[in-house]
PDB file of N, CA, C and O in Angstrom:
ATOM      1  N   UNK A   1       0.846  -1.170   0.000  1.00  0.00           N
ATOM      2  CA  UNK A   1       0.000   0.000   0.000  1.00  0.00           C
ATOM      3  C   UNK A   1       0.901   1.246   0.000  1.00  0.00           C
ATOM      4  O   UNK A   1       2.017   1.107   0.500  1.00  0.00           O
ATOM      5  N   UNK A   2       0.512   2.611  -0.565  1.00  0.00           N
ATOM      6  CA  UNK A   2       1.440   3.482  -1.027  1.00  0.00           C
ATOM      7  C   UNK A   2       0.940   4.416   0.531  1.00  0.00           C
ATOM      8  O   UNK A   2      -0.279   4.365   0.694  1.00  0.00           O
ATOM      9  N   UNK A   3       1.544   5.056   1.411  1.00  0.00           N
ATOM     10  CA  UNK A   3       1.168   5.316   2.298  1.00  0.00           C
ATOM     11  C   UNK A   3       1.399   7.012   2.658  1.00  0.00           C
ATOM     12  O   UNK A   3       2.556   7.279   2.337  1.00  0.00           O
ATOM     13  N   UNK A   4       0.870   7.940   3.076  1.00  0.00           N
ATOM     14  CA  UNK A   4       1.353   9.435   3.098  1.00  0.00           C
ATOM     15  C   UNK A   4       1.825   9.142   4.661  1.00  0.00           C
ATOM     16  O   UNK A   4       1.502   8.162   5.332  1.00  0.00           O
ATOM     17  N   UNK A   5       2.554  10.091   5.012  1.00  0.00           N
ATOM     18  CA  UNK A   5       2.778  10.215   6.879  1.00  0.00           C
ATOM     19  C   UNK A   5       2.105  11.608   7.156  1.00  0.00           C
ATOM     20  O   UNK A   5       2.295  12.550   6.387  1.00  0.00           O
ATOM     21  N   UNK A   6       1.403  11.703   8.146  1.00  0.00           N
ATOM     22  CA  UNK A   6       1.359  12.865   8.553  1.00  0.00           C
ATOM     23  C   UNK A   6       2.045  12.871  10.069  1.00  0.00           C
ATOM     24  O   UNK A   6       2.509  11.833  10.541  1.00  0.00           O
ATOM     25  N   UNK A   7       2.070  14.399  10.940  1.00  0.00           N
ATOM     26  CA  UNK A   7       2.695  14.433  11.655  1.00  0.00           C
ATOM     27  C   UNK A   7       2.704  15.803  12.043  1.00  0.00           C
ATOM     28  O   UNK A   7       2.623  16.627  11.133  1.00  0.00           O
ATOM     29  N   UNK A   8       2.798  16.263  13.382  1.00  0.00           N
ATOM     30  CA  UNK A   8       3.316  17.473  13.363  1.00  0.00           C
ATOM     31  C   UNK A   8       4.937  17.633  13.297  1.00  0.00           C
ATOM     32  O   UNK A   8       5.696  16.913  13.946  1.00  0.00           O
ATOM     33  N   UNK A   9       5.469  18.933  12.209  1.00  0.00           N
ATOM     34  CA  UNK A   9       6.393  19.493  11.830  1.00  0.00           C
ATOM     35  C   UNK A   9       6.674  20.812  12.334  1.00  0.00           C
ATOM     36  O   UNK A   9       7.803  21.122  12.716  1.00  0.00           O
ATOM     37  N   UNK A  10       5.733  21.570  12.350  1.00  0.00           N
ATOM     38  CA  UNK A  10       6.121  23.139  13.047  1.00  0.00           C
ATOM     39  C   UNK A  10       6.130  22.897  14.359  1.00  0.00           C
ATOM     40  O   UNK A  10       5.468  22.094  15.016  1.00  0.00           O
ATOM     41  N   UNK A  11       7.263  23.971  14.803  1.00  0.00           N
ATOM     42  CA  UNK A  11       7.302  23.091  16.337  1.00  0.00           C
ATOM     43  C   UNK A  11       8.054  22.573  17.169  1.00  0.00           C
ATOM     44  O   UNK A  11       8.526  22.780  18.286  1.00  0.00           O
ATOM     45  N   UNK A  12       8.057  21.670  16.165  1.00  0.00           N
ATOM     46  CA  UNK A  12       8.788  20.064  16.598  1.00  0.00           C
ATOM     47  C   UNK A  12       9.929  19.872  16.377  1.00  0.00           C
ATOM     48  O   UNK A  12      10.187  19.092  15.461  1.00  0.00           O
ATOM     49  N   UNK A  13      10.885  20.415  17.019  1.00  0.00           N
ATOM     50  CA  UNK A  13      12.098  19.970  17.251  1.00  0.00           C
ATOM     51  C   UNK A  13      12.644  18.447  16.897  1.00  0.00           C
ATOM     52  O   UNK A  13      13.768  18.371  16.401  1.00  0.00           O
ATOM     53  N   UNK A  14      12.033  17.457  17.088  1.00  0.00           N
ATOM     54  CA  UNK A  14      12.737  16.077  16.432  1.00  0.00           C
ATOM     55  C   UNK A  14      11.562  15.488  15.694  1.00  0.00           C
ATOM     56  O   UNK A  14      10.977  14.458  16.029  1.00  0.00           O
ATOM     57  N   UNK A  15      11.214  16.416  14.425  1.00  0.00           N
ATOM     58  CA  UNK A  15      10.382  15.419  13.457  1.00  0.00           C
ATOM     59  C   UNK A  15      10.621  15.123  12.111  1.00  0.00           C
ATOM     60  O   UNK A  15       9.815  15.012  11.187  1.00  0.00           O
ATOM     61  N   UNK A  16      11.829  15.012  12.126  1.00  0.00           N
ATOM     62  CA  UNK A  16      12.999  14.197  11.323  1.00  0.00           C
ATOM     63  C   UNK A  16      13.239  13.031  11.387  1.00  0.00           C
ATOM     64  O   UNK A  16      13.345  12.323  10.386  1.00  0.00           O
ATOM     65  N   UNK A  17      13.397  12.525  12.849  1.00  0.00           N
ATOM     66  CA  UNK A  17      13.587  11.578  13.397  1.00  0.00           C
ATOM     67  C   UNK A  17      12.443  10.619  13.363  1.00  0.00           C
ATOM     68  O   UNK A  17      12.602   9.419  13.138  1.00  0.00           O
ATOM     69  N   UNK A  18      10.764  11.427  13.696  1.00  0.00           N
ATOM     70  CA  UNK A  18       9.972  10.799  14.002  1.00  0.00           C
ATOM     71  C   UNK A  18       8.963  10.315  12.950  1.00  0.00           C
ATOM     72  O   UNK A  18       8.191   9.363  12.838  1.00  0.00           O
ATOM     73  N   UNK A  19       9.361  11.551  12.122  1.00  0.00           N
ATOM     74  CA  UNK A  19       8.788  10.504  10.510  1.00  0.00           C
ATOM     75  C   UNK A  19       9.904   9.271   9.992  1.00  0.00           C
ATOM     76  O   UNK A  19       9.570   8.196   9.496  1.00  0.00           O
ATOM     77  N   UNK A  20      11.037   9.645  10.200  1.00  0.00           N
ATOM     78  CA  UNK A  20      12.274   8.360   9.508  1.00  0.00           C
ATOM     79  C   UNK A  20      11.662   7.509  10.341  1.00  0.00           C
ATOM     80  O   UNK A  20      11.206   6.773   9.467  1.00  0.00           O
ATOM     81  N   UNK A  21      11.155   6.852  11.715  1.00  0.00           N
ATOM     82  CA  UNK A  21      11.172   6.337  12.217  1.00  0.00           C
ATOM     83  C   UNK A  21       9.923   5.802  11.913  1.00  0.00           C
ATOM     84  O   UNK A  21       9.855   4.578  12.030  1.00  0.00           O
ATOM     85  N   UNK A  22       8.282   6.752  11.328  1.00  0.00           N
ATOM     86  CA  UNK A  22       7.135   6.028  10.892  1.00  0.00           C
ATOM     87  C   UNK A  22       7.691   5.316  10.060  1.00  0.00           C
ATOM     88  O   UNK A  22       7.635   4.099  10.240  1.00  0.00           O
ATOM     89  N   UNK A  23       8.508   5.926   8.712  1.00  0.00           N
ATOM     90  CA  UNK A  23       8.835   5.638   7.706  1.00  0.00           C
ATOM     91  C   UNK A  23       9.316   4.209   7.557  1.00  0.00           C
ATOM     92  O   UNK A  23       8.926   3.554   6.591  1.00  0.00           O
ATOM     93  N   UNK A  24      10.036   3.751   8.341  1.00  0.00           N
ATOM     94  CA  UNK A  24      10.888   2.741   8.904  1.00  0.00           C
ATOM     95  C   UNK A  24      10.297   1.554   8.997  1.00  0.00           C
ATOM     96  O   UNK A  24      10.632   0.466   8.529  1.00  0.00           O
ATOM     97  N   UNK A  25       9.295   1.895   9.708  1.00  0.00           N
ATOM     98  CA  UNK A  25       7.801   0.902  10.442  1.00  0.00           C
ATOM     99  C   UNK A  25       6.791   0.444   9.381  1.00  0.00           C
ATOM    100  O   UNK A  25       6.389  -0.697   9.153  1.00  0.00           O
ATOM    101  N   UNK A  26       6.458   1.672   8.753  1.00  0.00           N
ATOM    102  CA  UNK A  26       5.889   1.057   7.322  1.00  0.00           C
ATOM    103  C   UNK A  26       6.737   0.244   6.369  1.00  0.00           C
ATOM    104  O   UNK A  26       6.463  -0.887   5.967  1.00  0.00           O
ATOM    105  N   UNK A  27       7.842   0.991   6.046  1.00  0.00           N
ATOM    106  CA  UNK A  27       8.398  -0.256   5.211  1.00  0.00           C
ATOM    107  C   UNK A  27       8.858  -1.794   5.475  1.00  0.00           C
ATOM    108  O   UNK A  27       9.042  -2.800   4.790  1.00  0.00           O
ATOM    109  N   UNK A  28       8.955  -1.362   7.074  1.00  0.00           N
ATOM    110  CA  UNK A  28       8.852  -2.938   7.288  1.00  0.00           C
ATOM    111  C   UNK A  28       7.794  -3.845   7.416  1.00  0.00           C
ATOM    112  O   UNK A  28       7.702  -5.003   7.822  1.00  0.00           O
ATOM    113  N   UNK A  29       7.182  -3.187   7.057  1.00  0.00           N
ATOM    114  CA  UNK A  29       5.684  -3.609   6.700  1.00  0.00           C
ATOM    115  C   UNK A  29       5.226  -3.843   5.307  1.00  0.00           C
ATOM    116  O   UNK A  29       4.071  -4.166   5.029  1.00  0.00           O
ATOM    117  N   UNK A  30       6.445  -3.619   4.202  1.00  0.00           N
ATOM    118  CA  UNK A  30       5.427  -3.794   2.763  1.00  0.00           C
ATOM    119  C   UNK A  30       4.956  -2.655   2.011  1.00  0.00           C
ATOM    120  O   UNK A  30       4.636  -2.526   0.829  1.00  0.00           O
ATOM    121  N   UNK A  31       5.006  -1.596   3.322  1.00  0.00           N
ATOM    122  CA  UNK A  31       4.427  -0.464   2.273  1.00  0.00           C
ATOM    123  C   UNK A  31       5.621   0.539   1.640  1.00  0.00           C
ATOM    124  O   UNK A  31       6.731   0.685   2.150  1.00  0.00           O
ATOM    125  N   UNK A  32       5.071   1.301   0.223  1.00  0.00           N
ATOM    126  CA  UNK A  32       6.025   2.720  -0.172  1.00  0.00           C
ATOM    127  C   UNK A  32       4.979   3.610   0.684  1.00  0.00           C
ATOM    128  O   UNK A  32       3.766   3.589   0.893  1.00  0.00           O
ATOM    129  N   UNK A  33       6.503   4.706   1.218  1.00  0.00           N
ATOM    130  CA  UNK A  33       6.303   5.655   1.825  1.00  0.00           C
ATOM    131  C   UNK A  33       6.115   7.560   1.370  1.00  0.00           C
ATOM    132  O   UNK A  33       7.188   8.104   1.111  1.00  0.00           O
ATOM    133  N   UNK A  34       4.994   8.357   1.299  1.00  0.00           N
ATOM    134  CA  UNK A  34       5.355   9.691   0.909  1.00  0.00           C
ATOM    135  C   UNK A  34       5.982   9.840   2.474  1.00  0.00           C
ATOM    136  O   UNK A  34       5.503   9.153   3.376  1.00  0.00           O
ATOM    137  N   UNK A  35       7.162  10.850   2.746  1.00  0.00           N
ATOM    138  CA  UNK A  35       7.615  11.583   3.773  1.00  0.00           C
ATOM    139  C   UNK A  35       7.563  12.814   3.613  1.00  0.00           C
ATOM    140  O   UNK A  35       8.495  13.190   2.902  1.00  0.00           O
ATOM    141  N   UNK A  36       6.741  13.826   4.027  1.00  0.00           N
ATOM    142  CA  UNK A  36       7.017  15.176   3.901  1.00  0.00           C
ATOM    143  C   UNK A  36       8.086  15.896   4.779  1.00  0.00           C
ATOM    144  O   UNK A  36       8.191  17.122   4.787  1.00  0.00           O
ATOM    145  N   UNK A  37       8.761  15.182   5.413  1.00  0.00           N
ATOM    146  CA  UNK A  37       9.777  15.666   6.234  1.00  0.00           C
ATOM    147  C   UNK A  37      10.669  16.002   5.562  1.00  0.00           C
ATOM    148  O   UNK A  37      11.374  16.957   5.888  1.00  0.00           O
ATOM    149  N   UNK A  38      10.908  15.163   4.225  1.00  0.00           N
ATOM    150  CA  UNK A  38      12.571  15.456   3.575  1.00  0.00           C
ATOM    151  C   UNK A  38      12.175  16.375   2.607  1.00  0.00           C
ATOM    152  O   UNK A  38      12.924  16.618   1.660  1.00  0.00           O
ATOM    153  N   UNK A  39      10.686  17.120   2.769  1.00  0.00           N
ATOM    154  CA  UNK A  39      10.522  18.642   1.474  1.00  0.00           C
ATOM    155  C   UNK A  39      11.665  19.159   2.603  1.00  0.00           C
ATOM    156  O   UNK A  39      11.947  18.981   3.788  1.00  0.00           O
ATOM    157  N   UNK A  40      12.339  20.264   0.894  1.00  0.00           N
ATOM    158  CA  UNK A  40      13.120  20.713   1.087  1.00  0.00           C
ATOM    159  C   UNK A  40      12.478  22.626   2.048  1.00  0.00           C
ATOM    160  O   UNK A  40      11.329  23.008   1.825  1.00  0.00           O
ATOM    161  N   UNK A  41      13.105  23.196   2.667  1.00  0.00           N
ATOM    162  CA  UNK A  41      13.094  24.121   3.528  1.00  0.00           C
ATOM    163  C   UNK A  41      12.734  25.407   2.802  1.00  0.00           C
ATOM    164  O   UNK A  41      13.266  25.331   1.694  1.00  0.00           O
ATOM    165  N   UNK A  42      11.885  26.880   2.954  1.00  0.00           N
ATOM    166  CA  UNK A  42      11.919  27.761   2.308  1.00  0.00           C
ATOM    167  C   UNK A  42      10.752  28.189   0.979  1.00  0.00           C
ATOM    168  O   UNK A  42      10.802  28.988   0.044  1.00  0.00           O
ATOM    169  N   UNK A  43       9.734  27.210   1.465  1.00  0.00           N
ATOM    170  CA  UNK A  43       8.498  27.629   0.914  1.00  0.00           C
ATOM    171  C   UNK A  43       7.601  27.848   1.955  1.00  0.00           C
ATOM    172  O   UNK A  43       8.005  27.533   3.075  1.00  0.00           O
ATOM    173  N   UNK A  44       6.141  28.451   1.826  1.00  0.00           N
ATOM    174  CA  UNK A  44       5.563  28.782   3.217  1.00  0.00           C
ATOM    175  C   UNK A  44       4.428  28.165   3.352  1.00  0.00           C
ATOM    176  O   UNK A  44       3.863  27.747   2.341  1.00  0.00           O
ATOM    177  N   UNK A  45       3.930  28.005   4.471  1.00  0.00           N
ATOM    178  CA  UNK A  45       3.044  26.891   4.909  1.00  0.00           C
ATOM    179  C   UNK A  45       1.855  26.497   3.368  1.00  0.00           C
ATOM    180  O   UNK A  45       2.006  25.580   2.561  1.00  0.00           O
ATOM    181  N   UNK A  46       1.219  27.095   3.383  1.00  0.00           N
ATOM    182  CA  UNK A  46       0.199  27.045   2.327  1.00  0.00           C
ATOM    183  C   UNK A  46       0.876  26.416   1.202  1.00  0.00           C
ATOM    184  O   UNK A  46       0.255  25.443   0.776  1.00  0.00           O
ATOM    185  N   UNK A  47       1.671  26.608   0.754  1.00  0.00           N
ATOM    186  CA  UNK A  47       3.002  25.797  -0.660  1.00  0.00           C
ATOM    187  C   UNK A  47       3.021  24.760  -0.322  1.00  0.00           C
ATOM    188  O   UNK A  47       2.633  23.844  -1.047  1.00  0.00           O
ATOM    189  N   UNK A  48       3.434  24.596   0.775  1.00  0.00           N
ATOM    190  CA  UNK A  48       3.887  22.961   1.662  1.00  0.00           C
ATOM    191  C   UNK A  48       2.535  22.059   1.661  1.00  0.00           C
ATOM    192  O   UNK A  48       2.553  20.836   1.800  1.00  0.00           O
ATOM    193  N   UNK A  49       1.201  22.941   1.461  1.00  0.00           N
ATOM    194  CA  UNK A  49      -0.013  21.832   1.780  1.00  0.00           C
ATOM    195  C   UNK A  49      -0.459  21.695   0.837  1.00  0.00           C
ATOM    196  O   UNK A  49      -1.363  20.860   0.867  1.00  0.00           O
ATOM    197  N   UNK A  50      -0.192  22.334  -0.539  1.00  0.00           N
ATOM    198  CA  UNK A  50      -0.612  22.291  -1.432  1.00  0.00           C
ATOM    199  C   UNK A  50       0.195  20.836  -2.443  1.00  0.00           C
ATOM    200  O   UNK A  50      -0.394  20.165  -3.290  1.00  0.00           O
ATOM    201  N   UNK A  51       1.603  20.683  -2.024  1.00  0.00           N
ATOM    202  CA  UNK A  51       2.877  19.526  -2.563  1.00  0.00           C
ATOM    203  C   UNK A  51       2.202  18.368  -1.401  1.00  0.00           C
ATOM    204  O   UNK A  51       2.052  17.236  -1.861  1.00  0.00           O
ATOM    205  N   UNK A  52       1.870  18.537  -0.220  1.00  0.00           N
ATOM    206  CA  UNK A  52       1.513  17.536   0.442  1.00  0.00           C
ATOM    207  C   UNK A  52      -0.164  16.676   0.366  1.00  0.00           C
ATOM    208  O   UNK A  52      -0.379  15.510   0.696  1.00  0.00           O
ATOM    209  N   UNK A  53      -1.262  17.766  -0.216  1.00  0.00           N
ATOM    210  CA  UNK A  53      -1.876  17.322  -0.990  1.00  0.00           C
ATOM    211  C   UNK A  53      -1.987  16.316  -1.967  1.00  0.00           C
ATOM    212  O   UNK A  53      -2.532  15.214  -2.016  1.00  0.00           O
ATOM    213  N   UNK A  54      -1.174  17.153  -2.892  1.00  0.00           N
ATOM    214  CA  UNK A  54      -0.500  16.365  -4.182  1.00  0.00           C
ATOM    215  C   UNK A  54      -0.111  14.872  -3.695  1.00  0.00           C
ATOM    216  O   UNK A  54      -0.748  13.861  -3.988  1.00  0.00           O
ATOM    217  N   UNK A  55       0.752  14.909  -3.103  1.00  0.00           N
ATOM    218  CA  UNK A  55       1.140  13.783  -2.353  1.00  0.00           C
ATOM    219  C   UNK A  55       0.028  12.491  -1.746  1.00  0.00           C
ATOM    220  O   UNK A  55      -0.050  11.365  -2.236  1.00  0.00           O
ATOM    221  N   UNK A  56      -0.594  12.893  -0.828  1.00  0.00           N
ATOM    222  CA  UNK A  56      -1.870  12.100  -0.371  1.00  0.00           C
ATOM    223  C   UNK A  56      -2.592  11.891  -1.616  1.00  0.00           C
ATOM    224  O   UNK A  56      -2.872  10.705  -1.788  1.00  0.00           O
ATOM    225  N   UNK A  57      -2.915  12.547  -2.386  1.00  0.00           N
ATOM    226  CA  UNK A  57      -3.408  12.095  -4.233  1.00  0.00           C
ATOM    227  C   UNK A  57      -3.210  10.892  -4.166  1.00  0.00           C
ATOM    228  O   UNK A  57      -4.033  10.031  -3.855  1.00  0.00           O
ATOM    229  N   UNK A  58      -1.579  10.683  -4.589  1.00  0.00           N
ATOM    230  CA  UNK A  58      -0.911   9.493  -4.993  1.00  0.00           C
ATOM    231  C   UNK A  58      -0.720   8.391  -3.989  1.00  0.00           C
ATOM    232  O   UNK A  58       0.052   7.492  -4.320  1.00  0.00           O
ATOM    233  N   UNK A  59      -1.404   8.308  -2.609  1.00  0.00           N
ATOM    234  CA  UNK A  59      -1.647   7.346  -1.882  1.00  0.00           C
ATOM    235  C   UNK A  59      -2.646   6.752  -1.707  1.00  0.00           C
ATOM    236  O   UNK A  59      -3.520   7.097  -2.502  1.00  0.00           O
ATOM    237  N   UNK A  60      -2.997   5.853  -0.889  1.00  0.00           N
ATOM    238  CA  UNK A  60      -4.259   4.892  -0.880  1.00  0.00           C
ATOM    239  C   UNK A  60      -3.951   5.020   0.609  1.00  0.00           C
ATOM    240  O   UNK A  60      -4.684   4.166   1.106  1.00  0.00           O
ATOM    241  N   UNK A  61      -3.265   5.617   1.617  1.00  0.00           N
ATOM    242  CA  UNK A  61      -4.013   5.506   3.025  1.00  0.00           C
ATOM    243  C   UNK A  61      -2.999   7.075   3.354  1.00  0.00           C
ATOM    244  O   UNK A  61      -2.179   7.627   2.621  1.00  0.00           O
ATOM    245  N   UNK A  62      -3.408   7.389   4.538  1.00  0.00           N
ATOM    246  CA  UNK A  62      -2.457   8.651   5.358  1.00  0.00           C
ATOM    247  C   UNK A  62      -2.003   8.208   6.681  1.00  0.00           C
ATOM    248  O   UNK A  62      -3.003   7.906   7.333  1.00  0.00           O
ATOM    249  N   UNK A  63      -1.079   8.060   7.266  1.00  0.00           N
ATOM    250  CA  UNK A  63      -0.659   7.505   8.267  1.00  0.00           C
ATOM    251  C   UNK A  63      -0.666   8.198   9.015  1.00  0.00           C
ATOM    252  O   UNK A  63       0.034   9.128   8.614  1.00  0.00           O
ATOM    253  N   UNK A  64      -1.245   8.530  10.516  1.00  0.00           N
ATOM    254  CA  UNK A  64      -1.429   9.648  11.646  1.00  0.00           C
ATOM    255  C   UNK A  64      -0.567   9.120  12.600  1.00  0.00           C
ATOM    256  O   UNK A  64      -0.915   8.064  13.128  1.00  0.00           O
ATOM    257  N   UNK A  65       0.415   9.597  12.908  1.00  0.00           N
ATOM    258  CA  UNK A  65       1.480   9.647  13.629  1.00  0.00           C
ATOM    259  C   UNK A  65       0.564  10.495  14.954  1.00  0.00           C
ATOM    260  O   UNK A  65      -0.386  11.266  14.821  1.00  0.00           O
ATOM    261  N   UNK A  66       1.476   9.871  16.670  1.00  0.00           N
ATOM    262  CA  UNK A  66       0.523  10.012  17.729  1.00  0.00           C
ATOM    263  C   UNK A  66       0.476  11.707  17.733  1.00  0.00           C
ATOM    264  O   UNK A  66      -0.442  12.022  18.490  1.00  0.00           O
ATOM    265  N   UNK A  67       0.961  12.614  17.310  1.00  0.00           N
ATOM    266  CA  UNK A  67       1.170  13.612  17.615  1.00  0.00           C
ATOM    267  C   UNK A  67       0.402  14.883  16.832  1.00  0.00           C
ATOM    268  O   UNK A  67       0.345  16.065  17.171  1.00  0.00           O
ATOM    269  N   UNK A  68      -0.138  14.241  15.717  1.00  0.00           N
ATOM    270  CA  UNK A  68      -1.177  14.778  14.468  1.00  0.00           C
ATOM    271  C   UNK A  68      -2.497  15.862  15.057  1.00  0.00           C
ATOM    272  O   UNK A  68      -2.910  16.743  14.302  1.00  0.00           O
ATOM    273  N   UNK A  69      -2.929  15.736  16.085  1.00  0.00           N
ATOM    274  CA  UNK A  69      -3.507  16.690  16.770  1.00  0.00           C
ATOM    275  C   UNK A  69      -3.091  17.994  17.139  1.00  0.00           C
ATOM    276  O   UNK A  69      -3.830  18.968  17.284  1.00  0.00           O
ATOM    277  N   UNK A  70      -1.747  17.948  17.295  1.00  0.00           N
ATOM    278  CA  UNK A  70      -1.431  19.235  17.885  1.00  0.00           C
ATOM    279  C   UNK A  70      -0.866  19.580  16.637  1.00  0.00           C
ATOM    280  O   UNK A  70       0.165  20.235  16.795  1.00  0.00           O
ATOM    281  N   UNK A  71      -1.245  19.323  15.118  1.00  0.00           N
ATOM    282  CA  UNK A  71      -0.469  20.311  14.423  1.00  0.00           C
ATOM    283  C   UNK A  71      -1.814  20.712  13.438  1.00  0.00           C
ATOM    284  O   UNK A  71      -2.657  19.901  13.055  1.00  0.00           O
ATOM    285  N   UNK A  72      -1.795  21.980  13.171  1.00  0.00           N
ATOM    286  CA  UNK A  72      -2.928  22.513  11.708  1.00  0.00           C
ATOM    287  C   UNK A  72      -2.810  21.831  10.502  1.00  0.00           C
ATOM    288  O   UNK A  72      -3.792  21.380   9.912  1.00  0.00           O
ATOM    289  N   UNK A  73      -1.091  21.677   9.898  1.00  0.00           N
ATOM    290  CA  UNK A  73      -1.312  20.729   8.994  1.00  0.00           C
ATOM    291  C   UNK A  73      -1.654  19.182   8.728  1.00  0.00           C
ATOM    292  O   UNK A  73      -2.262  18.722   7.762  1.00  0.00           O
ATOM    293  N   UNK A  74      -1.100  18.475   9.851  1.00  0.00           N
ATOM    294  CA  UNK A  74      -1.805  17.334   9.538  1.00  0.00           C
ATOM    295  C   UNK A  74      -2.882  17.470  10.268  1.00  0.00           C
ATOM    296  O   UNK A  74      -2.971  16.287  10.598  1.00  0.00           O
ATOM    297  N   UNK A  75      -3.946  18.075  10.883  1.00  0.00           N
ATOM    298  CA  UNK A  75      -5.575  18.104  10.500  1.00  0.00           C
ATOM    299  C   UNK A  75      -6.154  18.448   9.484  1.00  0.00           C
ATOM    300  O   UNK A  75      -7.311  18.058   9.328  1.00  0.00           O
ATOM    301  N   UNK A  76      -5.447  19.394   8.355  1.00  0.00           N
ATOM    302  CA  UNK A  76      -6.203  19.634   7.270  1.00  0.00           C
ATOM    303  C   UNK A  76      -5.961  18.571   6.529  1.00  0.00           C
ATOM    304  O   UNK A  76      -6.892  18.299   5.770  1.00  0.00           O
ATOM    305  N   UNK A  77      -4.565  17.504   6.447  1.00  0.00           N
ATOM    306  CA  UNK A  77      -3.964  16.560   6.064  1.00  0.00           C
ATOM    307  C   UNK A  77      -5.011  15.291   6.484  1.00  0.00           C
ATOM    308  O   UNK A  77      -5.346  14.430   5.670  1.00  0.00           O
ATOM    309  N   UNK A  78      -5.291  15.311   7.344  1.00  0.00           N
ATOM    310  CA  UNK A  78      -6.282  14.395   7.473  1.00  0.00           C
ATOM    311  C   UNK A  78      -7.619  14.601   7.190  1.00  0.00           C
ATOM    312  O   UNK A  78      -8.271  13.567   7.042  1.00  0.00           O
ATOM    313  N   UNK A  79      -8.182  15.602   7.078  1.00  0.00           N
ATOM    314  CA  UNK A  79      -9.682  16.065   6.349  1.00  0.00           C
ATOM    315  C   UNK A  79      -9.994  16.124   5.302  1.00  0.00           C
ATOM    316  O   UNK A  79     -11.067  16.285   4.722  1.00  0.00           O
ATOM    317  N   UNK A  80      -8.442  15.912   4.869  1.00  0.00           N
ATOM    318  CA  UNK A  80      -8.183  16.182   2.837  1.00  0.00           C
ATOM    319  C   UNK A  80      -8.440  14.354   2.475  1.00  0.00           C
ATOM    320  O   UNK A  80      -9.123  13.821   1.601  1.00  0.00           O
ATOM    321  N   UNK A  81      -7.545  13.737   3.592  1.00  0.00           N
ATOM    322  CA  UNK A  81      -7.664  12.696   3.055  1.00  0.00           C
ATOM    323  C   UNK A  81      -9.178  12.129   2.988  1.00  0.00           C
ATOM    324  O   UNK A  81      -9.715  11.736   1.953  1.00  0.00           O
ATOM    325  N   UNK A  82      -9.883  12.160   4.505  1.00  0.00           N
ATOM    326  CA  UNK A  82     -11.345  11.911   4.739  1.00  0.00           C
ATOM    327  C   UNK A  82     -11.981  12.270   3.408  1.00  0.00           C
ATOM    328  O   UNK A  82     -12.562  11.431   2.720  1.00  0.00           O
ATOM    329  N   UNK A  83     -11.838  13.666   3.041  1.00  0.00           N
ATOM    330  CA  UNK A  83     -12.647  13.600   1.845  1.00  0.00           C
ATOM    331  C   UNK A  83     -12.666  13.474   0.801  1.00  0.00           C
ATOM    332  O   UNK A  83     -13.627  13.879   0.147  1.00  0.00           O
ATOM    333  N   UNK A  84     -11.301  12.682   0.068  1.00  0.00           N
ATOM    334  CA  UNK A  84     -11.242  12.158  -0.760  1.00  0.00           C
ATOM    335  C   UNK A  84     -10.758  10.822  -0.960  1.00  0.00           C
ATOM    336  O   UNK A  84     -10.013  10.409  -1.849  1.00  0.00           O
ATOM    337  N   UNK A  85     -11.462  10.008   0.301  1.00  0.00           N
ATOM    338  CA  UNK A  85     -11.847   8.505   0.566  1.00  0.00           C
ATOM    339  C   UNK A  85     -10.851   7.392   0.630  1.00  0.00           C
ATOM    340  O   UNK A  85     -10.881   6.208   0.298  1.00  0.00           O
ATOM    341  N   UNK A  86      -9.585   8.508   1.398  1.00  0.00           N
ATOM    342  CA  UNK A  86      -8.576   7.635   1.681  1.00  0.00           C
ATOM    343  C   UNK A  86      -8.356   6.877   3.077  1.00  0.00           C
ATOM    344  O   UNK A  86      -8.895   7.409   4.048  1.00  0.00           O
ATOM    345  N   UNK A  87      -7.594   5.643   3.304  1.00  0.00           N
ATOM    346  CA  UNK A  87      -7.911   5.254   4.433  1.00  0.00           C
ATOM    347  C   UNK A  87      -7.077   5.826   5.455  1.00  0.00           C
ATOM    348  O   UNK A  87      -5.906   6.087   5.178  1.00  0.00           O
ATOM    349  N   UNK A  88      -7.535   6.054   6.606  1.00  0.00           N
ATOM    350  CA  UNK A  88      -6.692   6.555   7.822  1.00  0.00           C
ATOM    351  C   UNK A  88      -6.106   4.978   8.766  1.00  0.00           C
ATOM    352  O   UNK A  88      -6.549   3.855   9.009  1.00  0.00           O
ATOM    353  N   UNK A  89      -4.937   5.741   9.033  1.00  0.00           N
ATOM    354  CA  UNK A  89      -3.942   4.431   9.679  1.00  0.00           C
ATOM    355  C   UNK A  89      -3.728   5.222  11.009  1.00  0.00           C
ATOM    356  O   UNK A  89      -3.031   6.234  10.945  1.00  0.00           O
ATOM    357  N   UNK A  90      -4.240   4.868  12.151  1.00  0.00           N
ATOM    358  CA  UNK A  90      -3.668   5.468  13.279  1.00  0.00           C
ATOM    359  C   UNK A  90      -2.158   5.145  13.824  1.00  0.00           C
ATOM    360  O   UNK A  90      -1.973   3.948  14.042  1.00  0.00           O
ATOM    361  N   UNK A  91      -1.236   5.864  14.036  1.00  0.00           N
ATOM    362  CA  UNK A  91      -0.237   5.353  14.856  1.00  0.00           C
ATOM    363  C   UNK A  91      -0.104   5.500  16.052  1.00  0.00           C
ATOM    364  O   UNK A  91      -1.055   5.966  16.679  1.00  0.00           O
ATOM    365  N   UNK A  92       0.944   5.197  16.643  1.00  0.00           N
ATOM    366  CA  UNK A  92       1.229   5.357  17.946  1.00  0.00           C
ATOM    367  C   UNK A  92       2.389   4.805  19.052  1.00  0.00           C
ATOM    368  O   UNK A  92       3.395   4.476  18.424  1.00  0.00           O
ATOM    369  N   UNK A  93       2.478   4.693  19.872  1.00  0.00           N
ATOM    370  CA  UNK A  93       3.980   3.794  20.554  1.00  0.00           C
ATOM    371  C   UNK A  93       3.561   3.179  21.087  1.00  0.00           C
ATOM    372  O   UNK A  93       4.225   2.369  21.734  1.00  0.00           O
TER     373      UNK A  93
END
């Protein structure tokens, strides 16, 4: 299954780490991974949701990392997916 990550990024001091580490978990699982962690730096929020959009497009589920609540983008990241009938994967530790 082709999988998006979401996650909070603004903020977040180690979410580099903590998407490589969803990232990690899914593939050992079978699935390809989108990571929006490794977009590159220097476009502004709205740019970033618009490529991460794009992104969830080309997947068949969005992966909610435990921390997805406390960020704006992955809630719109997850409402985008809801409404265009992708499956949600909860994560967690």
């Amino acid at each position: 299954m082709k999988i998006y990550i979401a996650g909070k990024i603004t903020g977040n001091p180690d979410y580099k780490e903590q998407f490589a580490e969803a990232e990690r978990h899914l593939r050992a699982q079978g699935h390809t991974t989108m990571n929006p962690a490794v977009l590159p730096d220097g476009f502004e929020h709205h740019e970033y949701m618009k490529i991460c959009f794009a992104m969830i497009d080309a997947c068949d589920a969005v992966y909610l990392q435990e921390n997805w609540r406390d960020s704006i983008g992955a809630t719109m990241e997850r409402n985008y997916a809801i409404g265009t009938g992708k499956v949600l994967v909860e994560g967690g530790k």
